[in-house]
MMTF fields as JSON, N, C-alpha, C and O atoms, coordinates in Angstrom:
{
  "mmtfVersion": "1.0.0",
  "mmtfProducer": "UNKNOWN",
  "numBonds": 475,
  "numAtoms": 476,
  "numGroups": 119,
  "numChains": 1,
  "numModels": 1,
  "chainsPerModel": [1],
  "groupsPerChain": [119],
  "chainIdList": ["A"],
  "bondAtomList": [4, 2, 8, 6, 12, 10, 16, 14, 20, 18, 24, 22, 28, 26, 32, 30, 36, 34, 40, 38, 44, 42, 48, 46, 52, 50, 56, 54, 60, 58, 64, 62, 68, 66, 72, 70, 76, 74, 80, 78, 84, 82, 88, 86, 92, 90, 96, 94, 100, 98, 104, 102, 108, 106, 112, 110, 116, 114, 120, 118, 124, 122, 128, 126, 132, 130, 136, 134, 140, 138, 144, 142, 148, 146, 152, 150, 156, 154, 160, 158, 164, 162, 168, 166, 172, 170, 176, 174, 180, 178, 184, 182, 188, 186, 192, 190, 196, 194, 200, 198, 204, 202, 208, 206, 212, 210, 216, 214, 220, 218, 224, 222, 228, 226, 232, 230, 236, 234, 240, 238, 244, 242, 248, 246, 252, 250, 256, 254, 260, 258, 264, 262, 268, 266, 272, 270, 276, 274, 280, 278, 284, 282, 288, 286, 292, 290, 296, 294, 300, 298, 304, 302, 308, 306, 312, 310, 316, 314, 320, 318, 324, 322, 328, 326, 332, 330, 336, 334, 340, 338, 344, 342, 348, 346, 352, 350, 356, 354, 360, 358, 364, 362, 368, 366, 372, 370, 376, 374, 380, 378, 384, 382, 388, 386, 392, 390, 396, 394, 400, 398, 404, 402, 408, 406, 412, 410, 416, 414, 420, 418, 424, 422, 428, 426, 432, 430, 436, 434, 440, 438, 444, 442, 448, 446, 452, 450, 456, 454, 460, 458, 464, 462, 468, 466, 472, 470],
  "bondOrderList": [1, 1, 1, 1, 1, 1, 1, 1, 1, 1, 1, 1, 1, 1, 1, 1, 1, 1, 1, 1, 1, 1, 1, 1, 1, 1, 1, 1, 1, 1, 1, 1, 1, 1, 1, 1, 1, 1, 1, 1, 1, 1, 1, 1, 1, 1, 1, 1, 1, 1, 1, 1, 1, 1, 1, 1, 1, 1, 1, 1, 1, 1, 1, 1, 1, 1, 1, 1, 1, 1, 1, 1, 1, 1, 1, 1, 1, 1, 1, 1, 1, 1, 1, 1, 1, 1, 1, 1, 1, 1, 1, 1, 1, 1, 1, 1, 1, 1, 1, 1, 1, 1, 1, 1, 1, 1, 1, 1, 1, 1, 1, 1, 1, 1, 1, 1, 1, 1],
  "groupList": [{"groupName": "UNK", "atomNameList": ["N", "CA", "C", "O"], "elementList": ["N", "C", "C", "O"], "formalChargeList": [0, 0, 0, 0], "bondAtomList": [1, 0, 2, 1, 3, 2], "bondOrderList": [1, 1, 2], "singleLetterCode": "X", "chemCompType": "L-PEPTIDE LINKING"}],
  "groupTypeList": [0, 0, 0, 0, 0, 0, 0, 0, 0, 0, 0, 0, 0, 0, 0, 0, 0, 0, 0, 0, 0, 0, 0, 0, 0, 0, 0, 0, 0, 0, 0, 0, 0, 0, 0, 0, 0, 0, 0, 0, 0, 0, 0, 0, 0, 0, 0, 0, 0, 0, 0, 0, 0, 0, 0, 0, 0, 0, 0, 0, 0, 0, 0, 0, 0, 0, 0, 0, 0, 0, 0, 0, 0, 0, 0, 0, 0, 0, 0, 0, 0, 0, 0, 0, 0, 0, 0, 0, 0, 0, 0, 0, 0, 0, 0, 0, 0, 0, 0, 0, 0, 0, 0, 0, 0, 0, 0, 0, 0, 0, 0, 0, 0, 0, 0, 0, 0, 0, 0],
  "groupIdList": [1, 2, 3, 4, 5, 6, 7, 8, 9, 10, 11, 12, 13, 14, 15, 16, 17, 18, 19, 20, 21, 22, 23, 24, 25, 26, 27, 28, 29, 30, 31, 32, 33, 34, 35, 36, 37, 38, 39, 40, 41, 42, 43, 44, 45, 46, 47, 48, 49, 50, 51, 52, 53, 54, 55, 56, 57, 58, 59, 60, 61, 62, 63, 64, 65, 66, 67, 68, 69, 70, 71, 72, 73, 74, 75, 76, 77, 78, 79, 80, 81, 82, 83, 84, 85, 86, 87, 88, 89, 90, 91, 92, 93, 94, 95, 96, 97, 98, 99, 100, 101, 102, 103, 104, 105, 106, 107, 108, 109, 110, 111, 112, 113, 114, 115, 116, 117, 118, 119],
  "secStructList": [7, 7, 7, 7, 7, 7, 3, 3, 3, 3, 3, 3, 1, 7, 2, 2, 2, 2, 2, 2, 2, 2, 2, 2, 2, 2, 6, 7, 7, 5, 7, 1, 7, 7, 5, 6, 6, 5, 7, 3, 3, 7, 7, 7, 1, 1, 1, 7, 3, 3, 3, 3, 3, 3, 7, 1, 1, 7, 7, 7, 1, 7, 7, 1, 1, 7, 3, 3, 3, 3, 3, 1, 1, 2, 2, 2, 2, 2, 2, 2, 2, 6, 6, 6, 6, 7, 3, 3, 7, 7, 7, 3, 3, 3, 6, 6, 3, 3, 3, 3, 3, 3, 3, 7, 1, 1, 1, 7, 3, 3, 3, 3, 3, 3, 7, 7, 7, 7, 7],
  "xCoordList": [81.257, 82.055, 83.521, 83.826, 84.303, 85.853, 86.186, 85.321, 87.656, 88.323, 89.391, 89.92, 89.696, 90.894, 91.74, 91.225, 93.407, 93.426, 94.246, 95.349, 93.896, 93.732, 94.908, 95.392, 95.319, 96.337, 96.6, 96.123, 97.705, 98.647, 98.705, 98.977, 98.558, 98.177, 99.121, 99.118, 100.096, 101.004, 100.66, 100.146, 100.701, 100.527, 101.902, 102.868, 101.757, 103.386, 102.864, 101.733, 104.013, 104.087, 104.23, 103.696, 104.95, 105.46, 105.175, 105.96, 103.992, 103.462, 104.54, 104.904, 104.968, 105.824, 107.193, 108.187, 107.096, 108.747, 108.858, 109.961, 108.011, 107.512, 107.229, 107.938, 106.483, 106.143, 107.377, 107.536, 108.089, 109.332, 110.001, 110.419, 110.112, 111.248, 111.022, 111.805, 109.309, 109.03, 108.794, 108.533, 108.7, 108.547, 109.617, 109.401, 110.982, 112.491, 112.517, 113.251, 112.021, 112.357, 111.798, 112.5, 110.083, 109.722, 109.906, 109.531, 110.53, 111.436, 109.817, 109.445, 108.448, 107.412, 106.93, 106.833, 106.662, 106.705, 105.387, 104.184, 106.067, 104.763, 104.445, 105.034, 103.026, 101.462, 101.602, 101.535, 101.891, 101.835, 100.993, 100.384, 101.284, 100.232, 100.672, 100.108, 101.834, 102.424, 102.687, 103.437, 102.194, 102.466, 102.652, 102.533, 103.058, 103.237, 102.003, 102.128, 100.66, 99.845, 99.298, 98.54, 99.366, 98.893, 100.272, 101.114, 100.18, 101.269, 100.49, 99.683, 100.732, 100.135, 101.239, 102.247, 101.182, 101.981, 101.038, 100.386, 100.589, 99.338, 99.503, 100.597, 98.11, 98.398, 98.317, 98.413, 98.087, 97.991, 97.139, 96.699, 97.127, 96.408, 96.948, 96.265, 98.519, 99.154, 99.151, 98.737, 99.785, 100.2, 99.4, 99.119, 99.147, 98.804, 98.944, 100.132, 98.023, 98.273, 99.11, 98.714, 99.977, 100.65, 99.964, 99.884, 99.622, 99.248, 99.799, 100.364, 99.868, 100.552, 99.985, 99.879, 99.816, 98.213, 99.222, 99.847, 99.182, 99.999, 98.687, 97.533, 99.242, 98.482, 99.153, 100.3, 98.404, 99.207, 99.792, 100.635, 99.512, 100.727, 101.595, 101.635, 102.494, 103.578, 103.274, 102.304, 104.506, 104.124, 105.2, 106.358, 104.439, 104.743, 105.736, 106.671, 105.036, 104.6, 105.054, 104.926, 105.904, 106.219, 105.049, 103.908, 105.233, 104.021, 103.14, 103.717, 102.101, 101.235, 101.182, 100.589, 101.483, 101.093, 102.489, 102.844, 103.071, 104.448, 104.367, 103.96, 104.766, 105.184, 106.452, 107.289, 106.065, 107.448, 107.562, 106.643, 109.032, 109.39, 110.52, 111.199, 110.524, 111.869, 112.473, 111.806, 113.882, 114.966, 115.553, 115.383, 116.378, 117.336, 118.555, 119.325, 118.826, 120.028, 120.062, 120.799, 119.386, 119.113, 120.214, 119.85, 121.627, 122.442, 122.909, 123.842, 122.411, 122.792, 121.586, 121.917, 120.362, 118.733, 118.93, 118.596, 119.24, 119.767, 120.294, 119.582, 121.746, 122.489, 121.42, 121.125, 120.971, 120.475, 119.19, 118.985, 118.442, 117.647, 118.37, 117.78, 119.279, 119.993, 120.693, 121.562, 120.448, 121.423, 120.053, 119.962, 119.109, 117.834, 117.124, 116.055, 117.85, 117.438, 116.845, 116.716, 116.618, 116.264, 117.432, 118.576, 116.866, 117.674, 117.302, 116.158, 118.758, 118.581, 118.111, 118.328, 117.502, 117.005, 117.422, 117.742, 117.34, 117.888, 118.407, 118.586, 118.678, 119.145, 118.23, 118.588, 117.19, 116.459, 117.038, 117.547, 117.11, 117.298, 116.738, 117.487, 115.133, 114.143, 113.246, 112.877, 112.475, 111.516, 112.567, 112.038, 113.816, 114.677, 114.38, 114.248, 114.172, 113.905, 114.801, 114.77, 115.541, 116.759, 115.881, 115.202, 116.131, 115.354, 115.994, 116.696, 115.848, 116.026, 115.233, 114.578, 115.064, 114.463, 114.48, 115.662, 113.802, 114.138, 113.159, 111.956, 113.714, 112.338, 113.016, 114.188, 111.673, 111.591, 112.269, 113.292, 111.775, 112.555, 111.81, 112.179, 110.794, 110.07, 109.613, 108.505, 110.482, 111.034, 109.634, 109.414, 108.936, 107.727, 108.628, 109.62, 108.486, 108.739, 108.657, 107.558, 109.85, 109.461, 110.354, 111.094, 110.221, 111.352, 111.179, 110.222, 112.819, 113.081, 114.035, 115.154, 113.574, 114.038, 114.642, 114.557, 115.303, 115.834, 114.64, 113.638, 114.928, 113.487, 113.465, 114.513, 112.578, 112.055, 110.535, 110.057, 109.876, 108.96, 107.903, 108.281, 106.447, 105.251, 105.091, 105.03, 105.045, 104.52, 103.44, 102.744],
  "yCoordList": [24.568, 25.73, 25.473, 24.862, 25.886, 25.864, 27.18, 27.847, 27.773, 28.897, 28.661, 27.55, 29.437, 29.684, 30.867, 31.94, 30.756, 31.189, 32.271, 31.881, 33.387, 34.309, 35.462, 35.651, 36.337, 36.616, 36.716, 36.208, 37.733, 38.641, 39.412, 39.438, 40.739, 41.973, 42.329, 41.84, 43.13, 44.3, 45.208, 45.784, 46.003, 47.411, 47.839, 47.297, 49.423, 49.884, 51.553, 51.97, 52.163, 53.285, 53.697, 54.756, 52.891, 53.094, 51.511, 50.566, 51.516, 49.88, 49.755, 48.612, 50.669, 50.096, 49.98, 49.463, 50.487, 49.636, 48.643, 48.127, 48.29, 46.912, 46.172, 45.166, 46.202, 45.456, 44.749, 43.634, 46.258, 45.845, 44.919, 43.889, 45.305, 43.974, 42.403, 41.455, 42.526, 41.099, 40.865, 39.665, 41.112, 40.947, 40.327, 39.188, 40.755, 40.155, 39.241, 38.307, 39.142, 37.933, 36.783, 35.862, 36.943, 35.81, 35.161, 34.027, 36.09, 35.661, 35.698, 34.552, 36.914, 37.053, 38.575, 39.55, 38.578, 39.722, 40.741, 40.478, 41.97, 43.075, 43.536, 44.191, 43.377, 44.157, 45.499, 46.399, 45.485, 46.706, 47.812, 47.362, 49.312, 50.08, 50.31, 51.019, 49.562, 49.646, 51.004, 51.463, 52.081, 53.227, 53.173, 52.048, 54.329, 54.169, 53.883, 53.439, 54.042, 53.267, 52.275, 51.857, 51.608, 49.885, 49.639, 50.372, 48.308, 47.429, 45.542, 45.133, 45.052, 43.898, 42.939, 43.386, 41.739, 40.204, 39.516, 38.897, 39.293, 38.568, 37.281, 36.833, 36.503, 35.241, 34.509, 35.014, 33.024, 32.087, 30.504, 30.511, 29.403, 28.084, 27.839, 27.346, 28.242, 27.42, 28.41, 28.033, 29.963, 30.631, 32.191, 33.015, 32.258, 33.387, 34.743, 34.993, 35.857, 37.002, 37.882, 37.681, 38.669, 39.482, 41.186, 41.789, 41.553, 42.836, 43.897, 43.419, 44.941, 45.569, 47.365, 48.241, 47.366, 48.947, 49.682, 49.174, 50.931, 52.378, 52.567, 52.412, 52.987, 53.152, 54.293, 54.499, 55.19, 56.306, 56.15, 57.001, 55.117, 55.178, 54.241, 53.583, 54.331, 53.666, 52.085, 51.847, 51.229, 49.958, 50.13, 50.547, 49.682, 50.173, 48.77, 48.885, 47.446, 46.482, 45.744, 45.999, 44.258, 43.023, 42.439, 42.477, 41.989, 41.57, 40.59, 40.058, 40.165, 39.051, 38.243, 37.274, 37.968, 37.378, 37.4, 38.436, 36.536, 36.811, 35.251, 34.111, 35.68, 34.384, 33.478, 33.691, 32.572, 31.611, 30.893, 30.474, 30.895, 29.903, 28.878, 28.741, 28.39, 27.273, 27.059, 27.149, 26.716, 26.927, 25.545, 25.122, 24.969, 23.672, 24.28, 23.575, 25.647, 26.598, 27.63, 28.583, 27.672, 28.891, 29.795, 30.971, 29.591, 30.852, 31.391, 32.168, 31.047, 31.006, 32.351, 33.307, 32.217, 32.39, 33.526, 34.662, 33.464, 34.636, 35.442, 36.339, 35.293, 36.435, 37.2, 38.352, 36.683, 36.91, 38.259, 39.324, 37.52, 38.294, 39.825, 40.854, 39.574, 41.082, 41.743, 42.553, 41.523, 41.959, 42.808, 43.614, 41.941, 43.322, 43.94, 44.512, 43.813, 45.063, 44.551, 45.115, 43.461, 42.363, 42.755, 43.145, 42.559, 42.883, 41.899, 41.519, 41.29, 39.738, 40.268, 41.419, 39.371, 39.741, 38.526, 38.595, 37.748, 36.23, 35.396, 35.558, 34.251, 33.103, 31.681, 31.451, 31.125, 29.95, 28.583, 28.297, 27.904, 26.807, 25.657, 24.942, 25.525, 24.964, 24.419, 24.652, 23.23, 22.161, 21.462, 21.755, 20.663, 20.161, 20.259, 19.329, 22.534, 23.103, 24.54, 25.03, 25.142, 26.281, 26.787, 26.286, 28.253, 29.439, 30.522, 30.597, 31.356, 32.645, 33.956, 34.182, 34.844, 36.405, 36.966, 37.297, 37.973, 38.768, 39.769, 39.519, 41.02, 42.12, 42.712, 43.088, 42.815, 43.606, 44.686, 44.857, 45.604, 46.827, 48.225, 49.368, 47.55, 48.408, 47.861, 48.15, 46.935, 46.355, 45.268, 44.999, 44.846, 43.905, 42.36, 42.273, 41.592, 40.354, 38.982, 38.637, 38.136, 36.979, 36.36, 36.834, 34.64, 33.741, 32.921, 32.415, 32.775, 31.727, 30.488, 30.761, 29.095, 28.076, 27.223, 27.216, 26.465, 25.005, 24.454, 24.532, 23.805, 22.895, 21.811, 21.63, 21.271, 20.526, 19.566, 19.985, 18.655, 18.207, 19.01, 19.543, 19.152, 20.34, 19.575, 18.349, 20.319, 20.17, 19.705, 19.493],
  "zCoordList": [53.965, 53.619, 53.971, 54.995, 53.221, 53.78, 53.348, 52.78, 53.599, 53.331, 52.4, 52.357, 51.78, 51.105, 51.033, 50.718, 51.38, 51.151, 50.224, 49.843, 49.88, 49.115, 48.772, 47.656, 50.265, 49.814, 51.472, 52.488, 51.106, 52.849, 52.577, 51.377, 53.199, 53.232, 53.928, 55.058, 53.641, 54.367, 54.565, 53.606, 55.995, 55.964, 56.036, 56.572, 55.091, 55.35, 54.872, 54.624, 54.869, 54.775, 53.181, 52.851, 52.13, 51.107, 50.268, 50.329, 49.575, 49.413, 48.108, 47.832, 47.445, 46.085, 46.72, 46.212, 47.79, 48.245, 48.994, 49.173, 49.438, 50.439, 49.333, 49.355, 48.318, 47.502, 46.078, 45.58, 45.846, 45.622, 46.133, 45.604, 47.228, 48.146, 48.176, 48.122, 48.31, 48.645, 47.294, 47.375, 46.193, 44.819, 44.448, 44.036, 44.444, 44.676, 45.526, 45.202, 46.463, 48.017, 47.164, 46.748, 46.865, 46.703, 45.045, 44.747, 44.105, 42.729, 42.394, 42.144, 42.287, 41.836, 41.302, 42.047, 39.926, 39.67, 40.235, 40.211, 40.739, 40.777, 40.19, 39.33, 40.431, 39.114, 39.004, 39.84, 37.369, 36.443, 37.958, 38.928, 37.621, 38.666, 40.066, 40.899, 40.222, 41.847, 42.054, 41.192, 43.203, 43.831, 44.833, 45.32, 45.778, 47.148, 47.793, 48.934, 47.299, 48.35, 48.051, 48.926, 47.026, 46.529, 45.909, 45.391, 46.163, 45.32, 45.099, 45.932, 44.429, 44.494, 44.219, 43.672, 44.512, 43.88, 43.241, 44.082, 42.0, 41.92, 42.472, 42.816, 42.586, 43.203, 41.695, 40.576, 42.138, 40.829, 41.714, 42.863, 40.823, 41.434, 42.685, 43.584, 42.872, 43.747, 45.117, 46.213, 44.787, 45.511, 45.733, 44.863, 47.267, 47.321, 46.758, 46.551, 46.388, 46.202, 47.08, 48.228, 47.084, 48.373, 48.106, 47.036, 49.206, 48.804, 49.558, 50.542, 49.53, 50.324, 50.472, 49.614, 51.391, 51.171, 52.23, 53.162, 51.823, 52.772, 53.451, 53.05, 54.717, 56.431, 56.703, 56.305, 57.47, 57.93, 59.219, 59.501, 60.224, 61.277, 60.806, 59.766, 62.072, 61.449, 62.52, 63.24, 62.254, 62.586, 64.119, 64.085, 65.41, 67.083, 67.954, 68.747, 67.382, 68.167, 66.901, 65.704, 67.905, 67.083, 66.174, 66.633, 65.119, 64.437, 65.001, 65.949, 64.845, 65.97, 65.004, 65.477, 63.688, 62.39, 61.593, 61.031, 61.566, 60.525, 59.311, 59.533, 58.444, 57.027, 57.912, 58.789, 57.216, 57.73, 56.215, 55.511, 55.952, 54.611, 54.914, 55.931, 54.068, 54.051, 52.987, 51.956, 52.887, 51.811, 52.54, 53.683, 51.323, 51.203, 51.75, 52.402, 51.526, 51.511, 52.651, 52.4, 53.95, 54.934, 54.743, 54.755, 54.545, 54.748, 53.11, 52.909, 52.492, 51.176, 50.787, 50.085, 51.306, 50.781, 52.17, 51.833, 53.136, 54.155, 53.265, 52.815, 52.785, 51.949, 51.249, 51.569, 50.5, 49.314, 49.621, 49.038, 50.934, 51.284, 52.243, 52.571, 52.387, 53.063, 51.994, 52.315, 50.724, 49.829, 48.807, 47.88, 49.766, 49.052, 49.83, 49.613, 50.988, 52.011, 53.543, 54.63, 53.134, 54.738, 55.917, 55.682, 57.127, 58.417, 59.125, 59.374, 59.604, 60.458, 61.935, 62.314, 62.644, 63.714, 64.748, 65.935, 64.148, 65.421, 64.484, 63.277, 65.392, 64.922, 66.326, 67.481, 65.622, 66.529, 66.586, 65.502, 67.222, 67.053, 68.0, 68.665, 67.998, 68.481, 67.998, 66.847, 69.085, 68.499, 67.471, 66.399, 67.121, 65.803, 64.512, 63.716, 64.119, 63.572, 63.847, 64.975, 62.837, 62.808, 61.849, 60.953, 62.403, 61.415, 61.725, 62.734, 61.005, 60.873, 61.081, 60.063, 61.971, 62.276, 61.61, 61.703, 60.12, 59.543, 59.283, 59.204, 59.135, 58.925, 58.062, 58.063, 56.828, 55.594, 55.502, 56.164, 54.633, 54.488, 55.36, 55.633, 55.557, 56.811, 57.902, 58.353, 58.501, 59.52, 60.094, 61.275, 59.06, 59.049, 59.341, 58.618, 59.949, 60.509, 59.708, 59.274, 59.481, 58.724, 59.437, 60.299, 58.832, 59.22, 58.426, 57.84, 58.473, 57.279, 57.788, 58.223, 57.73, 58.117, 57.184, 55.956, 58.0, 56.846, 56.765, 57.476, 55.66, 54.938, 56.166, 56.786, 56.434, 57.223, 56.85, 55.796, 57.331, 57.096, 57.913, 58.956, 57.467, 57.903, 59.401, 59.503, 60.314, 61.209, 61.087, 62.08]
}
């Protein structure tokens, strides 16, 4: 048996605006049907599905689970992502690996690094 996988699941308060955002972030369109309590990214061969389901509390506690990406361009692909609603949170520069802190538009947790080789 092995796993695959499948998608990432957001919880949020408002899934067509979470889903909006990261729909723009990741340059992937959202599935026809998006409301405030489902939103989807479909997946495909290569790339996960993103999903994003409304919860009635709100989010308390740093995420225990966050995306990490990488760009050729970190401050270029920074702009871009605060210009659709992203909020910088740090600046790392550890293990001879620079990344970036950022939370969504409902303050959900990512980071985004210079391209680097996979750990």
């Amino acid at each position: 048996m092995s796993l695959t996988h499948a998608a990432n699941t957001i919880d949020c308060a408002d899934a067509r605006a979470v889903g909006t955002f990261w729909a723009a972030a990741l340059e992937r369109p959202l599935a026809e049907g998006a409301n405030p309590f489902f939103a989807m990214i479909p997946g495909d061969e290569v790339r996960p599905a993103w999903l994003f389901l409304a919860v009635p509390e709100p989010r308390s506690v740093k995420n225990r689970v966050h995306a990490d990406f990488t760009t050729p361009d970190r401050p270029a692909e920074i702009e871009r992502l605060v210009g659709l609603g992203a909020g910088v949170l740090d600046v790392h520069h550890e293990y001879g690996v620079s990344w970036t802190t950022l939370r969504d538009v409902e303050g959900n947790e990512f980071c985004v690094a210079d391209q680097h080789s996979p750990m």
